[in-house]
C-alpha positions as CSV (number, residue, x, y, z in Angstrom):
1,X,24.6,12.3,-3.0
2,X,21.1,12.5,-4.7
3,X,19.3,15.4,-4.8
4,X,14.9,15.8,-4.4
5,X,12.4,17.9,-4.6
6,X,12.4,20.7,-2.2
7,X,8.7,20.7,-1.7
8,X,8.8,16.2,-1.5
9,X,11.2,17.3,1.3
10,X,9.3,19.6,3.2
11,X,6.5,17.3,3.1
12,X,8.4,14.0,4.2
13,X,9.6,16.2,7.1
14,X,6.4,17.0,8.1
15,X,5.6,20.6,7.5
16,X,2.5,19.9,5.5
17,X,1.4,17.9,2.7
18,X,2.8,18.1,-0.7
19,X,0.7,20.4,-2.4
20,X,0.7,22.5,0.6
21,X,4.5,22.7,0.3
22,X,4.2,23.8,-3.2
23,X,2.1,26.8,-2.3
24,X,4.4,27.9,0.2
25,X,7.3,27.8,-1.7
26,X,4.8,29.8,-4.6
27,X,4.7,32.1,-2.0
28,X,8.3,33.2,-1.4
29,X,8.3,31.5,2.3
30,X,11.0,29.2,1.3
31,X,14.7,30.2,0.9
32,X,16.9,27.4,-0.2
33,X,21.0,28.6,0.3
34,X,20.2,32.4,1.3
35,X,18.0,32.4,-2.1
36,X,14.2,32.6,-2.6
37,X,13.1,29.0,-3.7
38,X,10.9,28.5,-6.4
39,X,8.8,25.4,-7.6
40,X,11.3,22.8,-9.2
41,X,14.4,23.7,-6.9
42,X,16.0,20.6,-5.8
43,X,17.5,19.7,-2.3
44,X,20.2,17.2,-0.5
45,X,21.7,16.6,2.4
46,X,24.1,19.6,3.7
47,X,21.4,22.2,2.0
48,X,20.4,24.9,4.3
49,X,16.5,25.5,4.0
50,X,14.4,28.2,5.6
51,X,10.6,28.2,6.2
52,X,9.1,31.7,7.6
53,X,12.8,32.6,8.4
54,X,12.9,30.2,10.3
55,X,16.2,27.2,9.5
56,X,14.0,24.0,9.7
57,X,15.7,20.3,10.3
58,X,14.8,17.9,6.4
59,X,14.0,14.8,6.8
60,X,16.1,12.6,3.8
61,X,14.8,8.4,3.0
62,X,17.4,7.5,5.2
63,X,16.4,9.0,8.3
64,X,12.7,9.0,7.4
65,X,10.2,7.8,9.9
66,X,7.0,8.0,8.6
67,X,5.0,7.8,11.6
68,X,1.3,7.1,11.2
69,X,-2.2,7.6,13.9
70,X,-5.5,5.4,13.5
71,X,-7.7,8.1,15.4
72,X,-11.5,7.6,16.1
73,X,-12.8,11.1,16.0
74,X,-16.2,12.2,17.6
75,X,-18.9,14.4,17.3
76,X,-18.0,18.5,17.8
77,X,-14.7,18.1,16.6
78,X,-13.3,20.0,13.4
79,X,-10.6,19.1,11.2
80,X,-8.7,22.1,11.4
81,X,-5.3,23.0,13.1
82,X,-7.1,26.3,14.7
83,X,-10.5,26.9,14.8
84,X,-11.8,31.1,15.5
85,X,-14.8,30.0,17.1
86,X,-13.1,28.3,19.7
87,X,-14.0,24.7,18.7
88,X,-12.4,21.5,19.6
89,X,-9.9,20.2,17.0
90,X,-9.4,17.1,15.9
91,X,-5.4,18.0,17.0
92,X,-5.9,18.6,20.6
93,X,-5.6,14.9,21.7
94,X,-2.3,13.9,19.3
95,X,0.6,13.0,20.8
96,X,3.6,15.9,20.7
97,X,6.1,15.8,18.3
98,X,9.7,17.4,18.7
99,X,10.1,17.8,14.8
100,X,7.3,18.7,12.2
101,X,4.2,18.6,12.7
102,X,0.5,15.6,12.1
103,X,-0.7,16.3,8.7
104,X,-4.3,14.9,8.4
105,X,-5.6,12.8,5.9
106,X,-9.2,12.7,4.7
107,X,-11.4,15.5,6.5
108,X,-14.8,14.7,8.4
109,X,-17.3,17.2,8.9
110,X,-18.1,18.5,12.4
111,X,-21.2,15.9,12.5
112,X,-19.6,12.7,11.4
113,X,-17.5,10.9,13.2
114,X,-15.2,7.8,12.9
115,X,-11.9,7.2,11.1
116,X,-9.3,9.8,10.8
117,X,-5.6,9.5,9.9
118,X,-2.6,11.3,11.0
119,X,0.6,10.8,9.7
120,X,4.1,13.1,9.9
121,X,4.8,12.4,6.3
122,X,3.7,14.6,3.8
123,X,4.3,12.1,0.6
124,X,2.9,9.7,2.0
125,X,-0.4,12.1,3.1
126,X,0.2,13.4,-0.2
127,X,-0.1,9.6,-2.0
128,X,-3.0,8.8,-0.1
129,X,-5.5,12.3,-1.1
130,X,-4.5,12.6,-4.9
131,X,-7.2,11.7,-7.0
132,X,-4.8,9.2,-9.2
133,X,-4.7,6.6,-6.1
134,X,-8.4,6.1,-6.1
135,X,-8.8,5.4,-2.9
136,X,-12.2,4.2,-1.4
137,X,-13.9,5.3,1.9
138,X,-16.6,3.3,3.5
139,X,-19.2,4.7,5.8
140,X,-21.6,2.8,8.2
141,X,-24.9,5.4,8.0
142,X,-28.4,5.2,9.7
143,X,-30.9,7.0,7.5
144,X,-34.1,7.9,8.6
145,X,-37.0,6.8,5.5
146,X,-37.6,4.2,3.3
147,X,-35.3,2.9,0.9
148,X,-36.1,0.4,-1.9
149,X,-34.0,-1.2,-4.0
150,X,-34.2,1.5,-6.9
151,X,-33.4,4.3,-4.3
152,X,-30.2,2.0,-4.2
153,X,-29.7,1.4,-7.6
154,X,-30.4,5.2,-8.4
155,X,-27.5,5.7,-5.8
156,X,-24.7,3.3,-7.1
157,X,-25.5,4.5,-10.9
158,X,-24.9,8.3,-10.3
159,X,-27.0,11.2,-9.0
160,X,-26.4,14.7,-10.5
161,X,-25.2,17.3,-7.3
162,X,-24.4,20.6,-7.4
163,X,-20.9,20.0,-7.6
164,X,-21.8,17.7,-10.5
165,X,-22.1,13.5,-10.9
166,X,-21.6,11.2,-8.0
167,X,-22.4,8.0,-6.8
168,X,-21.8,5.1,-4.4
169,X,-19.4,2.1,-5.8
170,X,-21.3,0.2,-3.3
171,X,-24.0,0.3,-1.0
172,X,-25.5,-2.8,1.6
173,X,-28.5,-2.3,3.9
174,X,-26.3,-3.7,7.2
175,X,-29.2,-3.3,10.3
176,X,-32.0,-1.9,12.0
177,X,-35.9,-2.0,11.9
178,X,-38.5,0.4,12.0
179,X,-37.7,4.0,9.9
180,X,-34.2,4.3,11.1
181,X,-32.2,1.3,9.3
182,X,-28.0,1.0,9.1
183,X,-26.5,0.9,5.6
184,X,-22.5,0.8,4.6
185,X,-21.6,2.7,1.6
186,X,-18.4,3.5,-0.2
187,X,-17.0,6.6,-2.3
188,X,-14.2,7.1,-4.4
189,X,-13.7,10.7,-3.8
190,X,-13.6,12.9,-0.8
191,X,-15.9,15.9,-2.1
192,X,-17.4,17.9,0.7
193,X,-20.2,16.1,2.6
194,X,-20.8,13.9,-0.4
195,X,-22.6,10.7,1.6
196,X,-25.3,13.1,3.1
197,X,-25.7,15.1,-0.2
198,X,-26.9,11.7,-1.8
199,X,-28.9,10.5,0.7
200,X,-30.5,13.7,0.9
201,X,-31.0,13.8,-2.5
202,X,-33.6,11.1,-1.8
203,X,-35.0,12.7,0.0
204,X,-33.8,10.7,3.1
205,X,-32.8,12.3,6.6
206,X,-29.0,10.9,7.5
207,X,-28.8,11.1,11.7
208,X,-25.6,9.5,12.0
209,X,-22.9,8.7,9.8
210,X,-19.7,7.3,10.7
211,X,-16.2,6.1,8.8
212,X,-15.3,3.4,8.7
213,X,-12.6,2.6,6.4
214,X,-9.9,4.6,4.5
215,X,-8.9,2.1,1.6
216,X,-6.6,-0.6,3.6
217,X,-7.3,0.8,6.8
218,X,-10.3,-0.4,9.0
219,X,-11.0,1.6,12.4
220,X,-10.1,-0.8,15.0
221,X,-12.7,-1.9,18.1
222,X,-10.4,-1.0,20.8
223,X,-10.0,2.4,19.5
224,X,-12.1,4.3,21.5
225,X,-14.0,7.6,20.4
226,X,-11.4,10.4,21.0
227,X,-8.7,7.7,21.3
228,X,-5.8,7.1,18.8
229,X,-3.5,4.6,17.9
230,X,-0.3,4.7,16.3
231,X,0.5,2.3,13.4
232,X,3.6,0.0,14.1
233,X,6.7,0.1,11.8
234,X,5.4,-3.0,9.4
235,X,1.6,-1.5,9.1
236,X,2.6,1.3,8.2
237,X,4.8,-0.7,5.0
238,X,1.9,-2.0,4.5
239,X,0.4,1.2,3.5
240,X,3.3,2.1,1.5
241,X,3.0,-0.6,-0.3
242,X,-0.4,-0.2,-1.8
243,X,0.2,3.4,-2.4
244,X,4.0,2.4,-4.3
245,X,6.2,4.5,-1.6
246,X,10.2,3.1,-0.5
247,X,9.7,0.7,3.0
248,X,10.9,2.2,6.3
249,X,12.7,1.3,8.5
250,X,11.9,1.0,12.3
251,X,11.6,4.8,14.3
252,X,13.3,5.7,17.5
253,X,11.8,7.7,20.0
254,X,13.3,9.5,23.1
255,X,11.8,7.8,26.6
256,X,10.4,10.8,27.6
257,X,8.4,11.9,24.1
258,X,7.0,7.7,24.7
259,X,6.3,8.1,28.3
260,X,4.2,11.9,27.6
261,X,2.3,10.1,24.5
262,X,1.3,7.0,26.7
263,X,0.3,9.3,29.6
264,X,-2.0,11.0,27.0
265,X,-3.6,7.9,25.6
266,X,-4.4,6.4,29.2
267,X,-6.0,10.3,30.2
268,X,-8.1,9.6,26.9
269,X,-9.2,6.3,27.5
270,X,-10.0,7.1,31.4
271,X,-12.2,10.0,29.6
272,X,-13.8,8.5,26.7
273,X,-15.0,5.0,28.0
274,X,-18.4,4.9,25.9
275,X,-19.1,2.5,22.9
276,X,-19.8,3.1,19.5
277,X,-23.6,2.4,19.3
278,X,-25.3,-0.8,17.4
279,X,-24.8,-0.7,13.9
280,X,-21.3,1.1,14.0
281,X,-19.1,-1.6,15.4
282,X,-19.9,-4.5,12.6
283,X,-17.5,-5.7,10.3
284,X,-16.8,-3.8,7.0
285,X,-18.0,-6.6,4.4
286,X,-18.1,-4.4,0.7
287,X,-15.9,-1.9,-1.2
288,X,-12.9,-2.6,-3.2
289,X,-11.0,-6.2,-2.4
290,X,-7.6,-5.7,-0.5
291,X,-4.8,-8.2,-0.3
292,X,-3.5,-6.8,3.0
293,X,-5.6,-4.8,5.6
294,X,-4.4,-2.3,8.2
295,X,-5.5,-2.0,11.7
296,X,-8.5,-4.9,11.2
297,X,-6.4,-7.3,13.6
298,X,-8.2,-6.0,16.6
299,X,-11.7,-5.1,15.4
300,X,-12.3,-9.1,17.1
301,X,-11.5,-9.9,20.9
């Protein structure tokens, strides 16, 4: 019986992402066998694991599931589980889970809107934020000013920010007339409000600024603002494949956990029946090439 790493476990069962995982178990929140875990343990099947004193059920490759959310996030909404001021979340409208818990992938700020991903596995959230998978993000942006070409070569060659270089892979002017005008840019990294922080330091005003990509996967049409869609069984081995992760196999789900989650999404399409303004809903058409594209096969009708 092979044994893994206790904190790859953790994650692929959905208690957080990788490195979150590691921190925890830093922490002395894990026992592993009646003993304190530490980083480097290893688990397997029959192991008894606690998390917060609490026995929690591990999810091994043969049972994984892997379960991934396309989810269009608006404006107000903050990324995190729990917010003290009483804000919306970006959780509120997920469907429930029985075991573990949606890890979120890539952040947005409480202004942007657009793209967000859920997923119950923490390897594979993991795989898809680590630096070392250079993954690209691509952004449809209405900017208020004029731009000239050397604004936009100033912009893909690299702009010194606080937080040090950075710079578009690839910006396109995309629509609009007058002072407010649509472009689509893409980033390599997902540094803290980095598309405004390089407009702005051109001196140009972003008013809206949506995602629009997150490497292979392209925010569906029919995926209405505050709406989500879950990846089927071969998408989602599509994403595993450009990110090098083991295939999985097709998920089960109890009637009633399917029948609550489609009563959700129908209360959420009944509530958010509004379109994505002009500009936002056009066809990503730069950033890096993909063979195989996730969620693009209904951005046409």
């Amino acid at each position: 019986m092979q044994d893994e790493k206790l904190q790859k476990v953790l994650a692929r069962s959905g208690f957080g992402s990788r490195r979150e995982m590691e921190r925890v178990i830093s922490e002395g929140r894990v026992q592993l066998n009646m003993t304190v875990a530490k980083l480097g343990d290893r688990v397997k099947e029959g192991d008894k694991v606690e998390l917060d004193g609490k026995t929690v059920k591990l999810i091994f490759p043969s049972e994984s599931t892997s379960r991934v959310l396309i989810y269009n996030k608006p404006v107000g909404e903050v990324c995190t589980r729990h917010d003290p001021e009483g804000r919306p979340t970006v959780f509120d409208n997920l469907p429930p889970l029985k075991q573990g818990r949606w890890i979120v992938i890539g952040r947005l700020d409480i202004n942007t809107t657009g793209l967000l991903l859920f997923t119950t596995d923490g390897e594979l959230a993991n795989a898809m934020m680590h630096p070392s998978a250079n993954i690209d993000r691509e952004y449809a942006v209405r900017v208020l000013g004029e731009v000239d070409e050397a604004m936009l070569e100033r912009l893909t060659q690299g702009v010194l920010l606080d937080d040090g270089m950075a710079r578009f892979t690839d910006v396109q002017y995309f629509d609009g007339e007058g002072a407010n005008k649509w472009f689509h840019c893409v980033v390599m990294e997902g540094r803290n409000r980095e598309v405004r922080r390089l407009w702005e330091s051109q001196g140009m005003q972003v008013n809206r600024l949506k995602r629009v990509r997150f490497g292979p996967v392209f925010l569906p049409s029919d995926v209405k603002v505050g709406t989500w869609r879950e990846l089927e069984v071969k998408e989602v081995n599509i994403l595993r494949d450009e990110l090098g992760l083991e295939r999985v196999s097709a998920r089960s789900r109890s009637p009633e956990v399917a029948k609550e989650e489609q009563r959700r999404y129908r209360r959420q399409r009944v509530r958010q029946s509004t379109e994505a303004p002009a500009g936002e809903q056009k066809e990503s058409v730069r950033g890096k090439p993909k063979a195989r594209q996730v969620g693009r096969r209904n951005t046409r009708r």
